[in-house]
C-alpha positions as CSV (number, residue, x, y, z in Angstrom):
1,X,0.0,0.0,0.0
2,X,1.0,3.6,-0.1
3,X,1.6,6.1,2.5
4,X,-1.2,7.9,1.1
5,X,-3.4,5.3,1.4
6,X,-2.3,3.9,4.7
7,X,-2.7,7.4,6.3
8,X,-6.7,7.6,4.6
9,X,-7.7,4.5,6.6
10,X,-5.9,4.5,9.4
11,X,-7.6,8.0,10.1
12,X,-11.0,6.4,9.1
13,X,-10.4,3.8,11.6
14,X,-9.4,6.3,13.9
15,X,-12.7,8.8,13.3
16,X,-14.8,5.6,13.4
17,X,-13.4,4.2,16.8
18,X,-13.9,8.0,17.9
19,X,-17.6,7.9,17.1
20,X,-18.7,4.3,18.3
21,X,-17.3,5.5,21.9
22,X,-19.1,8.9,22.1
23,X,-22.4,6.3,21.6
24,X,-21.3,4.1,24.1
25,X,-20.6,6.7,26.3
26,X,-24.0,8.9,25.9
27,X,-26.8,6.1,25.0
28,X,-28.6,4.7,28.2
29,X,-28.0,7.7,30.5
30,X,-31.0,10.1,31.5
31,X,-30.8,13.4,33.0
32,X,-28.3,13.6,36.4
33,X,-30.4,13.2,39.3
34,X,-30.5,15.7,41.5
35,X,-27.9,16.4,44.6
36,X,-29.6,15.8,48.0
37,X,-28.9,18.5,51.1
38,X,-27.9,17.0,53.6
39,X,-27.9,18.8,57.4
40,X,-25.2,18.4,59.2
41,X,-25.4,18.6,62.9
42,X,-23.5,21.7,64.5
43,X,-19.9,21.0,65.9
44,X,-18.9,21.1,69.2
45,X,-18.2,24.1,70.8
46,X,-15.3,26.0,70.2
47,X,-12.4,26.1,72.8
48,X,-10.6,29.4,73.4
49,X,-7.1,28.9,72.7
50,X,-6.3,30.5,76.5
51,X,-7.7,27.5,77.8
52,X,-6.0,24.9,75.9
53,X,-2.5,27.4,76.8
54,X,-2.9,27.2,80.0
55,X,-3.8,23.5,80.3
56,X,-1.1,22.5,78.2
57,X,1.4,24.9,80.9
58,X,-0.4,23.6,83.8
59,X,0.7,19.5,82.6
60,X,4.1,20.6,82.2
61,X,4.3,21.9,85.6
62,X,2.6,19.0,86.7
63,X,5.3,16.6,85.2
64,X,8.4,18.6,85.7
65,X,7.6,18.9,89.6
66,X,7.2,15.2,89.9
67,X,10.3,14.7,87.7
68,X,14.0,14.5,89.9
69,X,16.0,17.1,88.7
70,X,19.4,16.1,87.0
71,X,22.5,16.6,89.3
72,X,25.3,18.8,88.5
73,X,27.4,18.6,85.1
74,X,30.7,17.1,86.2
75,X,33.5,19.2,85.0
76,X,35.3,17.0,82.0
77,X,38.8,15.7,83.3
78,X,42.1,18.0,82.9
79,X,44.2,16.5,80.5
80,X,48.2,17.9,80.4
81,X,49.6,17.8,77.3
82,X,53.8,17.8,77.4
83,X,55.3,20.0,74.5
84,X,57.6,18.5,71.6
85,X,61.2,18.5,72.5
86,X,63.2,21.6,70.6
87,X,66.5,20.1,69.2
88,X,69.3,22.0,70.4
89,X,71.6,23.7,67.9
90,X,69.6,22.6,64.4
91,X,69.1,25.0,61.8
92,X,65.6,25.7,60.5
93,X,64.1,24.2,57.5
94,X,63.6,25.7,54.6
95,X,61.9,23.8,52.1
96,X,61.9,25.1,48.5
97,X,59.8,23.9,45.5
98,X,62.2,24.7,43.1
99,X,66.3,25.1,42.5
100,X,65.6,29.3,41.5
101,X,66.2,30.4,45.1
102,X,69.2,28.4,45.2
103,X,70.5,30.3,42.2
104,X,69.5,33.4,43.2
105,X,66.7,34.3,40.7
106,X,63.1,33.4,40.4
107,X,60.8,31.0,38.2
108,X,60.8,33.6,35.5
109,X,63.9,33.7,33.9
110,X,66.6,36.5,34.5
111,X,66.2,40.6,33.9
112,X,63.0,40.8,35.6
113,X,62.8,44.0,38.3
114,X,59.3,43.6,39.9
């Protein structure tokens, strides 16, 4: 077949498949019946936030006076730390990451004044 014709009745099929489910869908269904009102009965009555505050303050009083109360912090242990022996009569060193200094001059070459 050609792509011409392939495209024609595959869109047919389509537009087809298309229409049988929109009768489907709206055959055998009347008119939406109607929402029913339903009362609801009235809530309980509202509690001032005060209230619930102060009850809330009250139980923590409550359970922090019946609770023991933690002993002192102990102090953490003194630890001494000796310093590092000096050797006596060593030169510093000086460490150097390349052989310029040695020379006298720096890492860019000779004739340079800054």
């Amino acid at each position: 077949m050609c792509p011409l014709t392939t495209n024609v009745l595959v869109a047919s099929v389509a537009l087809s498949a298309g229409a049988a489910g929109a009768v489907a869908l709206d055959s055998g269904t009347g008119p939406a019946p109607a929402a029913r009102t339903i009362r609801l009965p009235p809530g309980p009555e509202q509690v001032r936030t005060v209230v619930v505050t102060r009850t809330i303050h009250r139980v923590h009083r409550v359970h922090a006076a019946s609770a023991p109360a933690p002993g002192p912090a102990r102090a953490p242990a003194r630890v001494t730390v000796a310093a590092p022996a000096r050797a006596v009569g060593v030169a510093p060193l000086h460490a150097r990451t390349s052989g310029a200094a040695a020379r006298g001059g720096d890492d860019r070459g000779q004739g340079h004044d800054d």
